[in-house]
C-alpha positions as CSV (number, residue, x, y, z in Angstrom):
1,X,-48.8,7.4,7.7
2,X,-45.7,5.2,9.0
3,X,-42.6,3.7,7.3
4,X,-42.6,0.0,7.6
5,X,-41.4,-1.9,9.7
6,X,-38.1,-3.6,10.0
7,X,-39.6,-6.9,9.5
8,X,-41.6,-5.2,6.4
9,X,-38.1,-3.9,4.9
10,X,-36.3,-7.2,5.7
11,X,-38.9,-9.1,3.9
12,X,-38.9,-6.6,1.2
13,X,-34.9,-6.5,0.5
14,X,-34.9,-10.4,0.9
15,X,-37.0,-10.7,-1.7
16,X,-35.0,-8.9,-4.3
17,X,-32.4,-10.8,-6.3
18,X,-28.6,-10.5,-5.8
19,X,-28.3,-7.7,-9.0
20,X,-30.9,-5.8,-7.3
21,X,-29.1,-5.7,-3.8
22,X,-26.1,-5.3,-5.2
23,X,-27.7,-1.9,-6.8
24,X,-29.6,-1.0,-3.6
25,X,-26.2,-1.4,-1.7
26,X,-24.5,0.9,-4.2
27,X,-27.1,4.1,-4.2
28,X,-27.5,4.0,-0.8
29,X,-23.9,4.3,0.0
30,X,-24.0,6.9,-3.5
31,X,-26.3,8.7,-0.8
32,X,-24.2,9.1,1.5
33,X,-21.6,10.8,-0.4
34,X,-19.3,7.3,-1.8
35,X,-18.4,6.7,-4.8
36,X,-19.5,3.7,-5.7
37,X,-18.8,1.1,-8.5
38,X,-20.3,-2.9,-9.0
39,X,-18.7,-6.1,-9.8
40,X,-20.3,-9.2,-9.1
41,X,-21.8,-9.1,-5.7
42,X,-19.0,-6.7,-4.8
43,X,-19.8,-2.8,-4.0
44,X,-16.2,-0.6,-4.4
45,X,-17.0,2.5,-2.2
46,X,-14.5,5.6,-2.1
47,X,-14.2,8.8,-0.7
48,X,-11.6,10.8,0.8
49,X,-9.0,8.6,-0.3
50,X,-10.8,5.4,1.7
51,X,-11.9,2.4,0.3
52,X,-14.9,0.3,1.4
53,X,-14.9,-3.3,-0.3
54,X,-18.8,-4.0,0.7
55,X,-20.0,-7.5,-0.6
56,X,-23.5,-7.8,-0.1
57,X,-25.0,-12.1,0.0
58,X,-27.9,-13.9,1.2
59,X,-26.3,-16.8,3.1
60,X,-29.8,-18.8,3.7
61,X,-30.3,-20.6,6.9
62,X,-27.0,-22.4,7.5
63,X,-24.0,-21.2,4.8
64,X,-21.6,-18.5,6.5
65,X,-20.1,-16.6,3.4
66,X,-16.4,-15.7,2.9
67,X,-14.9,-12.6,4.4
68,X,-11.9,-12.5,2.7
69,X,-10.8,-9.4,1.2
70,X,-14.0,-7.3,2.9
71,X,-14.4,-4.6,4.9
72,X,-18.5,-4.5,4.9
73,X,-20.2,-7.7,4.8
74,X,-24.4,-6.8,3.8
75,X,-26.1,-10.1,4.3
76,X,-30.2,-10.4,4.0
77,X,-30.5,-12.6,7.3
78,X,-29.1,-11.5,10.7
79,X,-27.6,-14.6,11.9
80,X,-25.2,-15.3,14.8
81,X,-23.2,-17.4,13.1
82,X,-22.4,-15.2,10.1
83,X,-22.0,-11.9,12.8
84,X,-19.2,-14.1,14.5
85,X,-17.3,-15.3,11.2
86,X,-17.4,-11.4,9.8
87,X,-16.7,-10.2,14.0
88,X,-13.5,-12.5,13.9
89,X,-12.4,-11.2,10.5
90,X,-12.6,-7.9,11.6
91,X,-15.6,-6.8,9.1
92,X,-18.4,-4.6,9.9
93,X,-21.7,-6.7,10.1
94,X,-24.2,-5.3,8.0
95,X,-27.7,-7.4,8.3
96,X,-31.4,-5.8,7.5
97,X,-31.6,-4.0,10.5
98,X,-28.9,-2.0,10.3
99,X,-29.4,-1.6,6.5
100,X,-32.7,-0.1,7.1
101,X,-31.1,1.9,9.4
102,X,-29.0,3.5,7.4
103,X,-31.7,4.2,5.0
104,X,-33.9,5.9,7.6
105,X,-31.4,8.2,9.0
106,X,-28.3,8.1,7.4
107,X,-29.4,10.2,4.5
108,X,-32.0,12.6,3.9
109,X,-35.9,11.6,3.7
110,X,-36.8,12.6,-0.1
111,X,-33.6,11.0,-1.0
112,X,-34.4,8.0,1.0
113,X,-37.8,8.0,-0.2
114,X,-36.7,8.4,-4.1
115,X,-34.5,5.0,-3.6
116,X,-37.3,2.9,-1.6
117,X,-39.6,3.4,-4.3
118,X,-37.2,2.8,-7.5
119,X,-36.1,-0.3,-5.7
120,X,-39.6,-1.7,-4.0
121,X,-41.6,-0.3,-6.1
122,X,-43.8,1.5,-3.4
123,X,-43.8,4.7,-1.1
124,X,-41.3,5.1,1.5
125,X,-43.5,6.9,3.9
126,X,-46.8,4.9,3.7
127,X,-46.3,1.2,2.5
128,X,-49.6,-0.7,1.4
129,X,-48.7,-3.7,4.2
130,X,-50.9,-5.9,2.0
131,X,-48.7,-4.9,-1.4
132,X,-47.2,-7.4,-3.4
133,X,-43.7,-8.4,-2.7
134,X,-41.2,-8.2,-5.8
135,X,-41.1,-12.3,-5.1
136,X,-44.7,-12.3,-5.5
137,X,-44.6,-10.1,-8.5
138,X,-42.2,-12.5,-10.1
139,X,-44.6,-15.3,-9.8
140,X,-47.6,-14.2,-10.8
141,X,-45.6,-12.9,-14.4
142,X,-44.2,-16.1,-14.1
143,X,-47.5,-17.9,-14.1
144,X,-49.3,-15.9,-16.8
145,X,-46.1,-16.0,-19.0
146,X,-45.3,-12.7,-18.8
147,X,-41.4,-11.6,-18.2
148,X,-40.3,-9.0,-16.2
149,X,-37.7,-7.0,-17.5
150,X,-34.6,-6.5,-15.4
151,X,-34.9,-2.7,-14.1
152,X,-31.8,-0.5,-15.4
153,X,-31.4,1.8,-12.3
154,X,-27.7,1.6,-11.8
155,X,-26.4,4.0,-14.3
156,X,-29.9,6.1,-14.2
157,X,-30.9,6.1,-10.4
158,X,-26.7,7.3,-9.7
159,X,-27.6,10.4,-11.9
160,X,-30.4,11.7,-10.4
161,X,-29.1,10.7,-7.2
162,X,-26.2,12.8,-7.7
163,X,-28.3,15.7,-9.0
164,X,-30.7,15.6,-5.7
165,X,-27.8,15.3,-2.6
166,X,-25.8,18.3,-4.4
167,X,-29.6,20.0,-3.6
168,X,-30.5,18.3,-0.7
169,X,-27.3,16.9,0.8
170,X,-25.6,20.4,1.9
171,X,-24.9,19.2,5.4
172,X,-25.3,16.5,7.8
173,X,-25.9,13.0,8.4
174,X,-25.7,12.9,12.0
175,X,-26.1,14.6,15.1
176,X,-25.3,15.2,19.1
177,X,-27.1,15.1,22.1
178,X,-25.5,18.2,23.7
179,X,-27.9,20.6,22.1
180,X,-31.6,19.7,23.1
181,X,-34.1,21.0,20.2
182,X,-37.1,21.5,23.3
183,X,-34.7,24.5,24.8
184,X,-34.1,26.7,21.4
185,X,-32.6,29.5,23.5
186,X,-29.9,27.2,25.1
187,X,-26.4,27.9,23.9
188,X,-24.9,24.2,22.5
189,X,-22.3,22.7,24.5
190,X,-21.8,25.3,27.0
191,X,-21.7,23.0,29.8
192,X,-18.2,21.2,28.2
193,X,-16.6,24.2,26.8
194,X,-13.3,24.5,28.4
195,X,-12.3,27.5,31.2
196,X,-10.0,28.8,28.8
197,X,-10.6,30.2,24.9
198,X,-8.5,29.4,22.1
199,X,-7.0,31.8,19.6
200,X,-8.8,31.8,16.2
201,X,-6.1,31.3,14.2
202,X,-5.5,29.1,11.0
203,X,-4.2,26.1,11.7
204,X,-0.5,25.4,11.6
205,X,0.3,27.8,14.3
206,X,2.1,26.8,18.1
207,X,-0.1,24.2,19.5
208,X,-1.5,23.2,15.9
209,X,-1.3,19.4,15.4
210,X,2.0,17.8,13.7
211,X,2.5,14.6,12.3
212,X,3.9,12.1,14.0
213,X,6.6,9.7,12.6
214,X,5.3,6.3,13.3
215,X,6.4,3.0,13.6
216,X,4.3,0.3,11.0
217,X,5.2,-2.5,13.6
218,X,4.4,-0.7,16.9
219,X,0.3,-0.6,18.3
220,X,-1.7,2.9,18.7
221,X,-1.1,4.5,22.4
222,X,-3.0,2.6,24.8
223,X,-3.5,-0.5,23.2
224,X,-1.1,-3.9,23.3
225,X,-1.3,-7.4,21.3
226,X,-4.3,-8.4,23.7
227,X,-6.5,-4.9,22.9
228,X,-7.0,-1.9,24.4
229,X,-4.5,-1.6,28.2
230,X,-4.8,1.8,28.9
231,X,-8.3,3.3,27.5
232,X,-7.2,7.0,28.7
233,X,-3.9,6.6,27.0
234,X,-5.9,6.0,24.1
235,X,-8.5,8.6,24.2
236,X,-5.8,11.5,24.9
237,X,-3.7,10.6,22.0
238,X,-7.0,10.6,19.8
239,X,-8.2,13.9,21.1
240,X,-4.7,15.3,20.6
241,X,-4.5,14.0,17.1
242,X,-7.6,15.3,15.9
243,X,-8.3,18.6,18.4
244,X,-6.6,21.2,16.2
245,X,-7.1,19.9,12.5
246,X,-9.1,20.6,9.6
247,X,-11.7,17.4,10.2
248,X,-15.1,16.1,8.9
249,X,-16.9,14.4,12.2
250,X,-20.0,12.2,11.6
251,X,-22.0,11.1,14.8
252,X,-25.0,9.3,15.2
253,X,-27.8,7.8,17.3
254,X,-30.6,5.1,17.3
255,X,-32.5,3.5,20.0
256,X,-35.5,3.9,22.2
257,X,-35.7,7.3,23.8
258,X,-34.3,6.2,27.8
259,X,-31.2,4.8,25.7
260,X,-27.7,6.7,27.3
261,X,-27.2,9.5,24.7
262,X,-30.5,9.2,23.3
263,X,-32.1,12.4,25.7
264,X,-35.6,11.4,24.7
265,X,-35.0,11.0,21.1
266,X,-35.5,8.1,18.8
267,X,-32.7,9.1,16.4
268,X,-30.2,12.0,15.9
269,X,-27.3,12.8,14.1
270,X,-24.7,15.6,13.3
271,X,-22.3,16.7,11.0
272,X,-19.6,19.1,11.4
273,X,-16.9,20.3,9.1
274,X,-13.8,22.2,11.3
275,X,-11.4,24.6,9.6
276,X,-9.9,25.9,12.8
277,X,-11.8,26.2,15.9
278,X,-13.4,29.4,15.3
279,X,-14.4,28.7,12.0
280,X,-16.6,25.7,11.5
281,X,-20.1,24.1,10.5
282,X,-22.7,22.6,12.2
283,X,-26.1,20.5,10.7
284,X,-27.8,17.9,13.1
285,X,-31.1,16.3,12.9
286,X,-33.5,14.7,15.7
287,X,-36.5,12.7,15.5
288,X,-38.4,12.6,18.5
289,X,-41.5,10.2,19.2
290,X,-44.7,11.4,18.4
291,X,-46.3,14.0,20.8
292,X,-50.0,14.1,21.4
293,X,-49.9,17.7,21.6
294,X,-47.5,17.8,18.0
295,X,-48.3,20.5,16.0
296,X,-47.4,18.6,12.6
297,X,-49.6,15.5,13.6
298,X,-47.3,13.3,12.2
299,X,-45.8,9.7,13.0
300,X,-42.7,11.4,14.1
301,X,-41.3,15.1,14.9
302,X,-38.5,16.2,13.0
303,X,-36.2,19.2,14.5
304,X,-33.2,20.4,12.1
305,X,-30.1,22.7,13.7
306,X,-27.7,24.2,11.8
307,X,-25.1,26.8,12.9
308,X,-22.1,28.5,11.1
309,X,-19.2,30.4,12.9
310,X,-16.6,32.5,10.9
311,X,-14.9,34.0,13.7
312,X,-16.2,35.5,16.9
313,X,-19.8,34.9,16.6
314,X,-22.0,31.9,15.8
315,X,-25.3,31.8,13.9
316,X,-27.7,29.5,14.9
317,X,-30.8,28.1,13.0
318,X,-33.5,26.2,14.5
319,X,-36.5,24.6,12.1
320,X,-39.1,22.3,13.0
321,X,-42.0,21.3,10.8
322,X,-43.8,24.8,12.0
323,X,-41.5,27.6,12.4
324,X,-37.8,28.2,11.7
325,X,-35.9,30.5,14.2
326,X,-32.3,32.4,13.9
327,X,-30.2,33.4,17.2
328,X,-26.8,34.2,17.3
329,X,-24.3,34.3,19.9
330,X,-20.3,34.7,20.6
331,X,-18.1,31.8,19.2
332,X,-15.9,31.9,22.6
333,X,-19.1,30.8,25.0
334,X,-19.2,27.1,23.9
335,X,-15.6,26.9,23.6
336,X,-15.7,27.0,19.6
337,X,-15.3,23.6,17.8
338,X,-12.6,22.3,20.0
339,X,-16.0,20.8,22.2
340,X,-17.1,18.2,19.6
341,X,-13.6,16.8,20.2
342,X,-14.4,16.8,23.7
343,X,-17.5,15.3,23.3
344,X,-16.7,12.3,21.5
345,X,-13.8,11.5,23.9
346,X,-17.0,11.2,26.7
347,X,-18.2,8.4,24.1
348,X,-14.8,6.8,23.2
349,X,-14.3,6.6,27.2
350,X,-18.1,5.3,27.5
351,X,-18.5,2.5,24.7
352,X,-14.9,1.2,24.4
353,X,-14.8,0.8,28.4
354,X,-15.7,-3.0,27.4
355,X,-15.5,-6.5,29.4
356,X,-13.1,-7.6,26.5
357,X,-11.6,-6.1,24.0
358,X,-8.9,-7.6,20.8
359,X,-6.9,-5.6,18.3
360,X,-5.9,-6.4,14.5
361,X,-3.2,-4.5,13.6
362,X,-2.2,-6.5,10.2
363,X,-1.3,-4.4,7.3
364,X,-1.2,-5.5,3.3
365,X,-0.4,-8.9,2.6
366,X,2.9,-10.2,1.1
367,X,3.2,-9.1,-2.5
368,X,0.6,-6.4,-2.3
369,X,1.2,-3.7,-5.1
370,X,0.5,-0.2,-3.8
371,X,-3.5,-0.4,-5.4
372,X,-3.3,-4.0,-3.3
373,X,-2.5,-2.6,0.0
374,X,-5.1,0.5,-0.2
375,X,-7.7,-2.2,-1.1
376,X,-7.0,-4.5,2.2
377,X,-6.1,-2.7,5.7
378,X,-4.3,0.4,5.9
379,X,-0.7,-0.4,7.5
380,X,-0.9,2.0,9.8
381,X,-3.9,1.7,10.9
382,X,-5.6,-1.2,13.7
383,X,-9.0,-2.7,14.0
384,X,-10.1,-2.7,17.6
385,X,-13.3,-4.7,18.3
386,X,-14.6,-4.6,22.4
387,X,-17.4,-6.8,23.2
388,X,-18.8,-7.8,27.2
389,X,-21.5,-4.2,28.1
390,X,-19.0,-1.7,29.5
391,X,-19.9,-1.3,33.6
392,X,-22.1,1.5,32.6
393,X,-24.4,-0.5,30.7
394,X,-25.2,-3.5,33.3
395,X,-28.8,-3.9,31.4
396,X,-27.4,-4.3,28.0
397,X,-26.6,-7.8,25.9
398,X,-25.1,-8.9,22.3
399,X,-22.8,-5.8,22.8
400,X,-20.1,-4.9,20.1
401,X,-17.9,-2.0,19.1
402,X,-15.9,-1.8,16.5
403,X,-13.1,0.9,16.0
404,X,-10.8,2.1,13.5
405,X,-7.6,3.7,15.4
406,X,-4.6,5.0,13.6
407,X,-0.9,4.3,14.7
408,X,-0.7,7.8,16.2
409,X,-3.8,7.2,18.3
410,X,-6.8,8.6,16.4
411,X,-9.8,6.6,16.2
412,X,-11.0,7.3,12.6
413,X,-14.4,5.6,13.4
414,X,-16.5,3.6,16.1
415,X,-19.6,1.6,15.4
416,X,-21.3,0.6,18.7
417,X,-24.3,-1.8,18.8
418,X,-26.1,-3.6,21.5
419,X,-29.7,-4.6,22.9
420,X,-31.7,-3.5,26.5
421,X,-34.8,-4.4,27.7
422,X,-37.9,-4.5,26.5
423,X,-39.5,-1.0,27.1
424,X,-42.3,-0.4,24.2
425,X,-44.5,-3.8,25.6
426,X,-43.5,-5.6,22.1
427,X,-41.6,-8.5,23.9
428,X,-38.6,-7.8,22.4
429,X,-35.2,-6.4,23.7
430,X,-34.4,-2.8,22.6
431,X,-31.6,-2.0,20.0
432,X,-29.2,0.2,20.4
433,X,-26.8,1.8,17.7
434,X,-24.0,4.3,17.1
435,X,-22.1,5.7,15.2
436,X,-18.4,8.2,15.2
437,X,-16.6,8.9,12.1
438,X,-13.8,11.3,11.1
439,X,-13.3,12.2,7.3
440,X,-11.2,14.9,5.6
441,X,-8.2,15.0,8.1
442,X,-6.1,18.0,6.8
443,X,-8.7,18.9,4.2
444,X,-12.2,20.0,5.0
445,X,-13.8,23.3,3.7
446,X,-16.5,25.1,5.5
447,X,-18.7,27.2,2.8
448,X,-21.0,30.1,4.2
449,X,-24.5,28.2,4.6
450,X,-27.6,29.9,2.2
451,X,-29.7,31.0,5.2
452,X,-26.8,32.9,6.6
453,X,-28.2,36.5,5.0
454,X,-31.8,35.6,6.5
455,X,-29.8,34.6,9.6
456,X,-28.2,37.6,9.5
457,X,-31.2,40.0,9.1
458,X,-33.5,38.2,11.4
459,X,-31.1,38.8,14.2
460,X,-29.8,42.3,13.2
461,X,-31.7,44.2,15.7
């Protein structure tokens, strides 16, 4: 039992037609929590007040498709050519690859599952390599005279889609390496928690964060017309921007397992939802290789954390396809939420430590109405993209991050991909992705988890 390939899925999605990509696009970006709407070949995606314009083309062998007025360009080949037109234009490269990606561990597996087979027409978890592509399909109809009907999953597969994350979707879509799943008794991020503790108080209080009057025209702190100058400058402002705030952070892995960050893993990912330091929750996932001693015999191992602290202690689940456990511990001995800010200023420092690096700080065009504006680059924000393998990657090639910084400093998101060497025998250089994202600035609420009464009684004694 596998899940195919990314040459299988490639293959797969090239062979649907635009309508049917276009739909694919939209549930899997429904998924993970947008709203979406179609028109054309364009996929409108909101949420929290942010607006994704994703267009989603097949530009063949040779045709590099227009950029203009995009902020996600899916294409069904992965070709240089198109990478540098949408890498110039600022726009976040989306080929198969990554796509698949996304499906695999951006969302959760049943969900993932439920969308493979309503748009390939075959099981997520153990394609027939021999089964009949939806080209194929077409075909043979054609050639016996038979017409396929176009498949109505839009309005339909967005219902039950809707129905199944409000079931399934409760937490995370990505998760960090500081808390390893083979030590369950280890407390998480106790080796970055800072000397001192920090009051539990709401936010608002002395030291809480304050917005900053900014100027439109002026760059983010640390970075000039020619990109980023003065990478610490940068990282302190973002860490003081978000340390103290109600904030959504997203982070996530892929790569082979002796990847930096990866800590023997093939994937992770976490999701954490701050309401003040003390007060916060925690849902991560990691996928480890197969083990020849795994207890669940499967192609992969699949270990879930969750944790929930209201105040001055922490409860801690662990499941793993054999046995869930519950520990709980005092909030002040990792340092309370504050150390996920920490945490991704170690990968801000790491991945935007680039040979070369270029900003685009351009707001709404002239004549923009206010709808206009929200639809094409937020004014006050700046699109930094660093390429050239940062010093501590010497080994790695075709390396790229993307970030989205705010005036004030605050890097709303990072997406980080690159290649190393061949380690798996195939002949083929290794890739490497990642993911940061912040969400809910001023406006995340943390509800009590439903395992916290088992948590609770398990660890009452």
């Amino acid at each position: 039992m596998s899940l195919p390939s990314e040459e299988a899925f490639t293959r797969l999605y090239r062979a649907l037609d635009g309508a049917e990509r276009t739909a694919f696009v939209a549930d899997l970006w429904a998924a993970r929590g947008w709203e979406t709407t179609t028109a054309g070949e364009v996929v409108v995606a909101t949420r929290d007040g942010t607006e994704q314009r994703i267009r989603i083309v097949d530009p063949g062998w040779f045709a590099v498709p227009t950029v203009e007025d995009t902020d996600v360009l899916v294409t069904a080949r992965d070709r240089e050519a198109v990478e540098a037109a949408a890498d110039a234009a600022c726009v976040r490269y989306v080929p198969p690859p990554v796509l698949f990606d996304q499906l695999r561990y951006g969302i959760d597996r049943e969900t993932a599952g439920a969308l493979f087979e309503s748009t390939f027409g075959q099981p997520f978890d153990a394609p027939d390599p021999h089964a009949e592509s939806p080209l194929a399909e077409r075909l043979r109809q054609w050639a016996t005279g038979v017409r396929q009907a176009p498949r109505d999953r839009v309005g339909g597969f967005h219902v039950a889609m809707s129905v199944l994350l409000a079931i399934l979707l409760v937490g995370a879509v990505v998760v960090g390496p500081a808390l390893s799943p083979n030590e369950p008794e280890a407390i998480p991020f106790a080796g970055m928690a800072t000397n001192s503790t920090e009051a539990a108080g709401a936010l608002g209080g002395a030291g809480a964060f304050a917005t900053e009057a900014s100027n439109s025209n002026s760059f983010p702190p640390g970075i000039g017309e020619n990109g980023i100058e003065d990478l610490d400058a940068l990282v302190g402002a973002h860490e003081r921007g978000v340390i103290d705030r109600e904030r959504t952070l997203r982070v996530a892995g892929i790569g082979p397992p002796n990847a930096t960050f990866m800590v023997s893993r093939l994937a992770w990912n976490y999701t954490v939802r701050v309401k003040r330091s003390y007060h916060y929750r925690y849902n991560a996932n990691y996928t480890y290789p197969p083990a020849t001693d795994s207890k669940n015999r499967s192609s992969v191992d699949i270990v879930r954390i969750d944790r929930f602290a209201n105040g001055g202690t922490t409860y801690r689940r662990r499941s793993d396809p054999t046995v869930t456990s519950y520990i709980t511990y005092p909030t002040e001995v990792e340092g309370g939420a504050r150390t996920f800010t920490h945490e991704v200023t170690v990968y801000l420092q790491y991945f935007l430590d680039g040979e070369r690096s270029r900003v685009d700080c351009s707001g709404p065009n002239a004549g923009d109405t206010a709808a206009d504006a929200v639809a094409h680059v937020d004014v006050q924000s700046c699109r930094v993209v660093v390429t050239g393998a940062p010093s501590a990657l010497p080994n790695a090639a075709a390396y790229r991050a993307t970030a989205t910084v705010t005036r004030t400093g605050v890097v709303r998101s990072l997406s980080v991909r690159y290649t190393l060497p061949d380690s798996d025998g195939d002949g083929e250089r290794e890739p490497v992705r990642f993911w940061i994202a912040y969400e809910s600035l001023d406006s995340t609420t943390v509800s009590e988890p439903e395992w916290l009464p088992e948590a609770k009684n398990e660890t009452s004694n």
